[in-house]
N, CA, C and O atoms as a CHARMM CRD file, in Angstrom:
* protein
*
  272
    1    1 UNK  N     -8.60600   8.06200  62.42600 PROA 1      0.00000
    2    1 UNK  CA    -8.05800   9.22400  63.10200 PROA 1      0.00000
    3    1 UNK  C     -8.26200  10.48900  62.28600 PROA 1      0.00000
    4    1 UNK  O     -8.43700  11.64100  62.68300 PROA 1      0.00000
    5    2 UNK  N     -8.20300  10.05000  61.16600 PROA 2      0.00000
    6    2 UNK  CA    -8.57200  11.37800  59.73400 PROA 2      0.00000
    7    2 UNK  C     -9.55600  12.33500  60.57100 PROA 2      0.00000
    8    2 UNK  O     -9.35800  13.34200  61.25200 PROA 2      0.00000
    9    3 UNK  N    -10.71900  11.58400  60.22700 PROA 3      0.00000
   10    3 UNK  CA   -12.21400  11.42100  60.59700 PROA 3      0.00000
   11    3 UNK  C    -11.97200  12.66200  61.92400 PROA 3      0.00000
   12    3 UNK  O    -12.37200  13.82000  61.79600 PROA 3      0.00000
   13    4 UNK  N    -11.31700  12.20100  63.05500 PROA 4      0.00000
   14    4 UNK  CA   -11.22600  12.86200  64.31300 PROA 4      0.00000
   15    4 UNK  C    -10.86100  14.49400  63.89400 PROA 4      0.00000
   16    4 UNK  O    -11.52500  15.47800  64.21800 PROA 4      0.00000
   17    5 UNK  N    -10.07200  14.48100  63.37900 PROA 5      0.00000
   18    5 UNK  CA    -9.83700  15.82900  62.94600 PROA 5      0.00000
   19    5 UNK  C    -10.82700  16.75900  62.45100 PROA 5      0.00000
   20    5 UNK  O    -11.15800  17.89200  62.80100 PROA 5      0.00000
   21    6 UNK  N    -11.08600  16.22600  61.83500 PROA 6      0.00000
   22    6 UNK  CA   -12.37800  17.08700  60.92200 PROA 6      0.00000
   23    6 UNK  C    -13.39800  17.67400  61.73100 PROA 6      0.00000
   24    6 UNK  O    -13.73500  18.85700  61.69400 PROA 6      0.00000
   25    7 UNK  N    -14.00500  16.52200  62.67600 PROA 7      0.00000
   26    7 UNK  CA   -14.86500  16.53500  63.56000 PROA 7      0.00000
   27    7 UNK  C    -13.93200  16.84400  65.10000 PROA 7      0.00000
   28    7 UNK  O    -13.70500  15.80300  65.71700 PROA 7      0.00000
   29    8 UNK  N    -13.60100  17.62700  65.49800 PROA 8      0.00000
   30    8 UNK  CA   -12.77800  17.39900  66.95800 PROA 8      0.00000
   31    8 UNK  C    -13.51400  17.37700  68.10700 PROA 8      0.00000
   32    8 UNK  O    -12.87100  17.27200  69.15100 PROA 8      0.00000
   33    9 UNK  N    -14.66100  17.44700  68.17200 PROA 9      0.00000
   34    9 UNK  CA   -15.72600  17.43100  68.82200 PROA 9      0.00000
   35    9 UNK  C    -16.84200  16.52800  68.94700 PROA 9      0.00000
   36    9 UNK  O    -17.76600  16.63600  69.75300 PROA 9      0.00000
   37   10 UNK  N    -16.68600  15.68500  68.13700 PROA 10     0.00000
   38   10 UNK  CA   -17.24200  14.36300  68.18100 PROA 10     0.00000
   39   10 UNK  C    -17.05400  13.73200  69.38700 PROA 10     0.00000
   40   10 UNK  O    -15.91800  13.58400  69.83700 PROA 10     0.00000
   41   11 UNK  N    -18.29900  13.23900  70.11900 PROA 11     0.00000
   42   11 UNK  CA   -18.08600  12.43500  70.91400 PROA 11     0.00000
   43   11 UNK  C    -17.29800  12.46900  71.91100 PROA 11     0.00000
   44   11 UNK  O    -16.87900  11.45800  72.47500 PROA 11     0.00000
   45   12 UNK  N    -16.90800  14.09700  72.34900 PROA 12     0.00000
   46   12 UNK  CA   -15.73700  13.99400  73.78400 PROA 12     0.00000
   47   12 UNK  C    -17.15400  14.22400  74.77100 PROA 12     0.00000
   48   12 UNK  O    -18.26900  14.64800  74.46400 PROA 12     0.00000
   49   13 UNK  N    -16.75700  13.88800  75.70200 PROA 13     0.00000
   50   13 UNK  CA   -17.19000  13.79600  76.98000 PROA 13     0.00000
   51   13 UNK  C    -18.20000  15.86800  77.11400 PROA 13     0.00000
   52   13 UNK  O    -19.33200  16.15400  77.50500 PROA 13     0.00000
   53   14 UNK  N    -17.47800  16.43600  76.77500 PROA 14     0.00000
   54   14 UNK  CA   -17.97800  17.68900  76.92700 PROA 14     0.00000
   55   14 UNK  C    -19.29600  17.61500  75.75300 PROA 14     0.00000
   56   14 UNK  O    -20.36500  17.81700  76.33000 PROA 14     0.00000
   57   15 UNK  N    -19.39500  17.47200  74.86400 PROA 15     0.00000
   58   15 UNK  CA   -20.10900  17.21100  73.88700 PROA 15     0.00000
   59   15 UNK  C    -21.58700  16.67300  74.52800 PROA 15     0.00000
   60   15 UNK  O    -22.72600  17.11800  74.66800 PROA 15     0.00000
   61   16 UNK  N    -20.75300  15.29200  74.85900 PROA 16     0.00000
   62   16 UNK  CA   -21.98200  14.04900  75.52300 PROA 16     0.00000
   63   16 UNK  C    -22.67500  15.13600  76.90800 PROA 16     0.00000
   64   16 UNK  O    -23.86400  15.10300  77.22400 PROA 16     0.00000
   65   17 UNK  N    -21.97800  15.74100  77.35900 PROA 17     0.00000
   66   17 UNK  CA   -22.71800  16.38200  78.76200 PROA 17     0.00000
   67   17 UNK  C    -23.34900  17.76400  78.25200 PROA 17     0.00000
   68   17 UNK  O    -23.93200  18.32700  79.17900 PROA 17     0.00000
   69   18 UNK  N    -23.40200  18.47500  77.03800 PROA 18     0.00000
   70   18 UNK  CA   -23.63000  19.07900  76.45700 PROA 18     0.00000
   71   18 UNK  C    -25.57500  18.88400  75.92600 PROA 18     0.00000
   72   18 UNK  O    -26.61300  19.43000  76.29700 PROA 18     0.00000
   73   19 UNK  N    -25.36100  18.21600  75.29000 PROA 19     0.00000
   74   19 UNK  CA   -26.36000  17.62700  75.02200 PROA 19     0.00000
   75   19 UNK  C    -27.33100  16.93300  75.75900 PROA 19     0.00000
   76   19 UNK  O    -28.53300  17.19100  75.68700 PROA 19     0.00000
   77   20 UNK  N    -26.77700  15.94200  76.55900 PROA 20     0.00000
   78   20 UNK  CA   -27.41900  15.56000  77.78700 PROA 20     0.00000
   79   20 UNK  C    -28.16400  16.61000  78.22100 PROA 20     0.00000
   80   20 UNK  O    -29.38200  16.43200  78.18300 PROA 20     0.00000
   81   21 UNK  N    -27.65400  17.96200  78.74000 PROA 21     0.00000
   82   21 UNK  CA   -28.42400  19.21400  79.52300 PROA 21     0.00000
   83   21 UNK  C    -29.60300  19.69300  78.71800 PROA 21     0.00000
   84   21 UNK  O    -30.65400  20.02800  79.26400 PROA 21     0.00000
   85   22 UNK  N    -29.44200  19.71800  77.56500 PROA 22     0.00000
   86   22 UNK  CA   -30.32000  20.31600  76.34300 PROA 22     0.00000
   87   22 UNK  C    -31.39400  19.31500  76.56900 PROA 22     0.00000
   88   22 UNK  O    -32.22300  19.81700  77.32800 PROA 22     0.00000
   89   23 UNK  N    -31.62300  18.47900  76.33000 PROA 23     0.00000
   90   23 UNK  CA   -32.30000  16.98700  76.38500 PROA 23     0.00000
   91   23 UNK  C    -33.21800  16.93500  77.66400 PROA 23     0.00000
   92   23 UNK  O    -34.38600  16.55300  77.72800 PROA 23     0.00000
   93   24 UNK  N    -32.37700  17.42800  78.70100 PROA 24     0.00000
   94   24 UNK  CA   -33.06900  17.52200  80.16300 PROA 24     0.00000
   95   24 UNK  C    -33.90000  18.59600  79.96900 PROA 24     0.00000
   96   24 UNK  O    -35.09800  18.70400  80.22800 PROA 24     0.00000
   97   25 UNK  N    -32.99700  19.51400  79.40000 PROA 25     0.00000
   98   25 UNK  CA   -33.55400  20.55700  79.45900 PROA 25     0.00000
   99   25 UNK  C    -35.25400  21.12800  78.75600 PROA 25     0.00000
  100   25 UNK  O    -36.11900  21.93500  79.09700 PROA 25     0.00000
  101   26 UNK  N    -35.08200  20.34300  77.84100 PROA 26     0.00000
  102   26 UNK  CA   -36.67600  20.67500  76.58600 PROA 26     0.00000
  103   26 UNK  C    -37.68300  19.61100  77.38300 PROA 26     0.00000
  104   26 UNK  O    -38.90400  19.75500  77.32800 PROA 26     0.00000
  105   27 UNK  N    -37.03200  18.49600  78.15100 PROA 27     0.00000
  106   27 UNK  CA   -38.03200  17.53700  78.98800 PROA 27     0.00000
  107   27 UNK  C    -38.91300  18.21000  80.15500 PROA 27     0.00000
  108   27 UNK  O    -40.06700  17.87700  80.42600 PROA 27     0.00000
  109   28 UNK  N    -38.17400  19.20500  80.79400 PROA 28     0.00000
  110   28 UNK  CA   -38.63900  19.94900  81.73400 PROA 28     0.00000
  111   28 UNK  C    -39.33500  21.32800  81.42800 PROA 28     0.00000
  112   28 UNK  O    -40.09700  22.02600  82.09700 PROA 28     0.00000
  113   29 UNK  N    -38.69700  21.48600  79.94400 PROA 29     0.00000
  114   29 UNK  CA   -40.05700  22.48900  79.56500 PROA 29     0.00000
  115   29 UNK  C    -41.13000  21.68000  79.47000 PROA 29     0.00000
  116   29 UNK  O    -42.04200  22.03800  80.21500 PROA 29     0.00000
  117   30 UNK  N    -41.35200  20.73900  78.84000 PROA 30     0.00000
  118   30 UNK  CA   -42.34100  20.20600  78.22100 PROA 30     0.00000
  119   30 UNK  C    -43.16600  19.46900  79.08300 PROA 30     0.00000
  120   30 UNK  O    -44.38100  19.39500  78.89600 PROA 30     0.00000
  121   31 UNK  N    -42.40700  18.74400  80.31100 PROA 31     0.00000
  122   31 UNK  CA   -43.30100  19.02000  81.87000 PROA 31     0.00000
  123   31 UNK  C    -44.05700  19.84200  82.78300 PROA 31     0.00000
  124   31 UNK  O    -44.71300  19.49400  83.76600 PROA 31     0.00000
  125   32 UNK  N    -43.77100  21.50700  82.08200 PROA 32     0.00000
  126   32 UNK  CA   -43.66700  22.42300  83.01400 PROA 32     0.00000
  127   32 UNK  C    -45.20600  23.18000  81.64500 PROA 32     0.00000
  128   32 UNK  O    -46.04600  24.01700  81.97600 PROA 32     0.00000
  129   33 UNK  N    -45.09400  22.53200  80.23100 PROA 33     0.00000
  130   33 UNK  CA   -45.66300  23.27600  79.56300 PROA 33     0.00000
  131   33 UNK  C    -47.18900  23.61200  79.88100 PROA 33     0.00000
  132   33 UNK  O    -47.65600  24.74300  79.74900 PROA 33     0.00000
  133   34 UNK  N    -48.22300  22.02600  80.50100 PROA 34     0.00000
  134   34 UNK  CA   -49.16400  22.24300  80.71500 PROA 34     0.00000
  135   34 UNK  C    -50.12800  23.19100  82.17100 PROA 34     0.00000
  136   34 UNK  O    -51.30300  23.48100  82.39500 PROA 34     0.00000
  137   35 UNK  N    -49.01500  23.35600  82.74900 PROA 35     0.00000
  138   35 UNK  CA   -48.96400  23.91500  84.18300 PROA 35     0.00000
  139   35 UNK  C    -49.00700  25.71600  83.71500 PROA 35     0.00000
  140   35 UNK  O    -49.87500  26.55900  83.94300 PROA 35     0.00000
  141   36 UNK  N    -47.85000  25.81200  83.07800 PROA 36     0.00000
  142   36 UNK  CA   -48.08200  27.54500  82.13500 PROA 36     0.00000
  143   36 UNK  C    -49.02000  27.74800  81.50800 PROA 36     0.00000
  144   36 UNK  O    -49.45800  28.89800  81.55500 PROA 36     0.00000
  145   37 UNK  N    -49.66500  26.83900  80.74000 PROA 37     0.00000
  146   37 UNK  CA   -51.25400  26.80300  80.04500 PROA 37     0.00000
  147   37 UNK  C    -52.12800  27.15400  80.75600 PROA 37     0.00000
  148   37 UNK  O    -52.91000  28.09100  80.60000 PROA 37     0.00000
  149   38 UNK  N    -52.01200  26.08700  81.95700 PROA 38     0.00000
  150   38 UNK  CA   -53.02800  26.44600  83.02500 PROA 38     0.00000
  151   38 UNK  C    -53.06500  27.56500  83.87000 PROA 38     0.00000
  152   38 UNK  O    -54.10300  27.97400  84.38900 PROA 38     0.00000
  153   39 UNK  N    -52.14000  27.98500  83.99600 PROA 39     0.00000
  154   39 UNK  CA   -51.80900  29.71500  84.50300 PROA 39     0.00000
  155   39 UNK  C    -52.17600  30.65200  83.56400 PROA 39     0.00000
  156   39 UNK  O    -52.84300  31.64700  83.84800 PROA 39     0.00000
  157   40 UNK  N    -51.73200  30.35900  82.33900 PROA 40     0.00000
  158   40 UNK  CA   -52.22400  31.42000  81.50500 PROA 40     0.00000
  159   40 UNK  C    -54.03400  31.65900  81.16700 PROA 40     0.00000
  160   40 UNK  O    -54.72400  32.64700  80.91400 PROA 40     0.00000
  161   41 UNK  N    -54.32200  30.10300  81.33600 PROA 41     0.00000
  162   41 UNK  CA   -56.00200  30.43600  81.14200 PROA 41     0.00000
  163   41 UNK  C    -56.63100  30.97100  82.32000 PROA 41     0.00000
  164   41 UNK  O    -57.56900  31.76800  82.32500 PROA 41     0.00000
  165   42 UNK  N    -55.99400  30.43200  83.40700 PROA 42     0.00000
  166   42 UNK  CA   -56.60600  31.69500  84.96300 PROA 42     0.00000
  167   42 UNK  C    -56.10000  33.27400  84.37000 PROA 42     0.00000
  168   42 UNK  O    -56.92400  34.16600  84.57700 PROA 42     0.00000
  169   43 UNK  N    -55.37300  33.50400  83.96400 PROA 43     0.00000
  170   43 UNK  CA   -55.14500  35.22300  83.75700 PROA 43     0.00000
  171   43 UNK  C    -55.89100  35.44500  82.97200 PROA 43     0.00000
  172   43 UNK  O    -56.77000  36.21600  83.35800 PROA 43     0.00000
  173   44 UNK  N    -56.00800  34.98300  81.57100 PROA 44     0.00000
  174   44 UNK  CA   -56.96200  35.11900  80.82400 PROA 44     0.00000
  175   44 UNK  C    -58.79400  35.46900  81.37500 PROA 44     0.00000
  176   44 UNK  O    -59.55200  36.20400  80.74200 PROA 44     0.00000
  177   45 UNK  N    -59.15000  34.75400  82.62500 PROA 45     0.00000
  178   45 UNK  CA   -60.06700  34.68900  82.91600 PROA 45     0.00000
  179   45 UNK  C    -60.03700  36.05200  83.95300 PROA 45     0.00000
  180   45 UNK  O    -60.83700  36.98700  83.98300 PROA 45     0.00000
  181   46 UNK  N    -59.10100  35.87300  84.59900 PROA 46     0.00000
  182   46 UNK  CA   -58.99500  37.66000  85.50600 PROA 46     0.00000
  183   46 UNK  C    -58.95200  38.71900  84.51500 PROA 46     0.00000
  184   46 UNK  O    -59.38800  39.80700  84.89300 PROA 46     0.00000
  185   47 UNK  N    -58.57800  38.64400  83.48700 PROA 47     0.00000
  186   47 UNK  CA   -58.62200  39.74500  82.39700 PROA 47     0.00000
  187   47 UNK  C    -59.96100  39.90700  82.20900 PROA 47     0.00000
  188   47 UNK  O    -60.40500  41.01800  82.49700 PROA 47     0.00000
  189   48 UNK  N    -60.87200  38.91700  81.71500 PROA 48     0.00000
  190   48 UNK  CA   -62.24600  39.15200  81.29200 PROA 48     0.00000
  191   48 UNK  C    -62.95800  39.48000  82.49600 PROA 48     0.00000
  192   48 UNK  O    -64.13900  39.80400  82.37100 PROA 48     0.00000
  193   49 UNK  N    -62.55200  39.45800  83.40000 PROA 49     0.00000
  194   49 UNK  CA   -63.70900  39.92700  84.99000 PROA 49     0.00000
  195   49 UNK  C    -63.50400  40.85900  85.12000 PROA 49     0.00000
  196   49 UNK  O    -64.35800  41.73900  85.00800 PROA 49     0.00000
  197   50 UNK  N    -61.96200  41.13100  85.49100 PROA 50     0.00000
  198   50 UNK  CA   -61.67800  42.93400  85.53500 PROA 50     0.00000
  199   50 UNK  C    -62.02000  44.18900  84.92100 PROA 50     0.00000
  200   50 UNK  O    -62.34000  45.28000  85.39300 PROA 50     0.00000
  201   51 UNK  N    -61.79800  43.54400  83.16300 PROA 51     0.00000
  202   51 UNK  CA   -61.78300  44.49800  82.50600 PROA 51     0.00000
  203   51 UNK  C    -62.73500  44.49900  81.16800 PROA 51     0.00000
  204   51 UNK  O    -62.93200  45.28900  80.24400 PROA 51     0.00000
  205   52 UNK  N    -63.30100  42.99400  81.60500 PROA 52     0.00000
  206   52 UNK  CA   -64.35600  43.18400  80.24900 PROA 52     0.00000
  207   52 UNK  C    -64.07700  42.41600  78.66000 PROA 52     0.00000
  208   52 UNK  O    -64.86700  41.83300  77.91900 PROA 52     0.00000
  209   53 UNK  N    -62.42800  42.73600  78.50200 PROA 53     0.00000
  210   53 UNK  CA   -61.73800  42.04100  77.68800 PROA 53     0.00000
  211   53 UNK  C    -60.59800  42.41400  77.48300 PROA 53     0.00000
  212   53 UNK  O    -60.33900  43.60800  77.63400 PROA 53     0.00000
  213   54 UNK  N    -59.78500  41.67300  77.15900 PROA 54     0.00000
  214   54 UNK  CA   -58.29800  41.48600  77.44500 PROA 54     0.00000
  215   54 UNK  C    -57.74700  43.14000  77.29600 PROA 54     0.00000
  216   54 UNK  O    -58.29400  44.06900  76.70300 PROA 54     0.00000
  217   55 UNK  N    -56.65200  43.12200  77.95300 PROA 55     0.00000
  218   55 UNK  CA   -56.25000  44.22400  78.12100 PROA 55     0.00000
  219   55 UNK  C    -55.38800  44.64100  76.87900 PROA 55     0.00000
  220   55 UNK  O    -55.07700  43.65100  76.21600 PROA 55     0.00000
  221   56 UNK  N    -54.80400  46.09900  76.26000 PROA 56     0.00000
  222   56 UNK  CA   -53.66600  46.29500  75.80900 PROA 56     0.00000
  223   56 UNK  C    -52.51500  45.42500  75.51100 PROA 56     0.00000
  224   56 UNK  O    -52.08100  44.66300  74.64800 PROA 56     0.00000
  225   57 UNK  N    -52.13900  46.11600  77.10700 PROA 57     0.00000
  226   57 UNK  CA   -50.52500  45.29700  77.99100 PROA 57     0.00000
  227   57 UNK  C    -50.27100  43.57300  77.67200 PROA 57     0.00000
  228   57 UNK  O    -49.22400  42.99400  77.38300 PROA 57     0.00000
  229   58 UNK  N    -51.74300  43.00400  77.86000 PROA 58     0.00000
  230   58 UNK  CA   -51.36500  41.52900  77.78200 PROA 58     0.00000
  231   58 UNK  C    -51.50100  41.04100  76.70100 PROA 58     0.00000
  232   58 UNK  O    -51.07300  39.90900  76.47800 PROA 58     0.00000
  233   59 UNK  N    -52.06200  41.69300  75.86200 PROA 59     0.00000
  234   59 UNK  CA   -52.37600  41.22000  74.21700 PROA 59     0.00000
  235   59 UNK  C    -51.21500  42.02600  73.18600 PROA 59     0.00000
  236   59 UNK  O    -51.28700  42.12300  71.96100 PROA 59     0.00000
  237   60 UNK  N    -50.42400  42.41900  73.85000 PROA 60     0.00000
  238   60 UNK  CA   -49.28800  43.50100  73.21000 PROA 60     0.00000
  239   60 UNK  C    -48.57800  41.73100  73.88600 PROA 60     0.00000
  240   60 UNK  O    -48.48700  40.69600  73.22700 PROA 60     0.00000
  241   61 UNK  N    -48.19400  41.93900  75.32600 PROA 61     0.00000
  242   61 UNK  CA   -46.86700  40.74600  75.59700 PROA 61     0.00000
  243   61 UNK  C    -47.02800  39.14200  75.10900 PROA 61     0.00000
  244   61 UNK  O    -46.14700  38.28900  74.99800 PROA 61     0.00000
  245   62 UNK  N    -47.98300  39.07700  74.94200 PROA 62     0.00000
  246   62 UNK  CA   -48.80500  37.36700  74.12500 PROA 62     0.00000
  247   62 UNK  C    -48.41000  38.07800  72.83900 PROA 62     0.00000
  248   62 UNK  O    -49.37600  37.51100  72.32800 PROA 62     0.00000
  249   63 UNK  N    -47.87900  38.81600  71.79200 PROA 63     0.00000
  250   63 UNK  CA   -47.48300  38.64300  70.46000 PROA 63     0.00000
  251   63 UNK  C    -46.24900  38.41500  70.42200 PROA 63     0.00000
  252   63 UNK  O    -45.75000  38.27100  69.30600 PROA 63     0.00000
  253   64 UNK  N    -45.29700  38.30200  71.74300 PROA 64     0.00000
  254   64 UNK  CA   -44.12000  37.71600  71.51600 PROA 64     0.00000
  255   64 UNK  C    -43.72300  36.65500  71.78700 PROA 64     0.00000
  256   64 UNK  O    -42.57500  36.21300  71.74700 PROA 64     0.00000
  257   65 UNK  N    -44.93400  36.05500  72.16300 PROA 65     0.00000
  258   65 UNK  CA   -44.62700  34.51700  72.13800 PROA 65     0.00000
  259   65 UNK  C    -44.50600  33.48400  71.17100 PROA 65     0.00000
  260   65 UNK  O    -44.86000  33.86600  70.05600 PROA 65     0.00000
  261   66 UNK  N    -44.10800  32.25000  71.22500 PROA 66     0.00000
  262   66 UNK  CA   -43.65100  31.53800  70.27200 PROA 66     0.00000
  263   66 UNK  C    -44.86200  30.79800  69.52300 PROA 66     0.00000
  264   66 UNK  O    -45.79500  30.75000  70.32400 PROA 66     0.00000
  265   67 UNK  N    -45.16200  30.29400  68.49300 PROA 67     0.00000
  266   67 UNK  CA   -46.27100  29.62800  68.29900 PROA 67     0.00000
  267   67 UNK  C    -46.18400  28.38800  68.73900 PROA 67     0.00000
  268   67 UNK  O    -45.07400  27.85800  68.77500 PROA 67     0.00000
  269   68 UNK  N    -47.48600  27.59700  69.21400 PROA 68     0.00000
  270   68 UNK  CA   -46.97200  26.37100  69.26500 PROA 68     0.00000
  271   68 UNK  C    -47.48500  25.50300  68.61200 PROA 68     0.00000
  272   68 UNK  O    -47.03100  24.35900  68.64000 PROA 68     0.00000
């Protein structure tokens, strides 16, 4: 019961459904990741038709992305 104290958040039900969502949640990025790839290489390719080579605007908003 010590133990419980310390930790009061151990293992309650809110916790467990907590995590659960997170869990779902990085699964469905990571389902969704190769589909954004594939969108991003069609823009990429409308960039080079339009304009020759990548624009400003989109090579300014691609430096705030995350590495992967």
């Amino acid at each position: 019961m010590e133990d419980a104290r310390k930790h009061p958040y151990r293992d309650t039900p809110l916790k467990v459904e907590i995590e659960r969502y997170i869990s779902d949640t990085e699964r469905r990025i990571n389902e969704l990741r190769p589909f954004v790839n594939q969108v991003d290489g069609h823009l990429k390719e409308l960039e080079t038709k339009c304009f020759g080579q990548k624009s400003e605007i989109a090579v300014a908003s691609r430096k705030d992305e995350e590495p992967k």
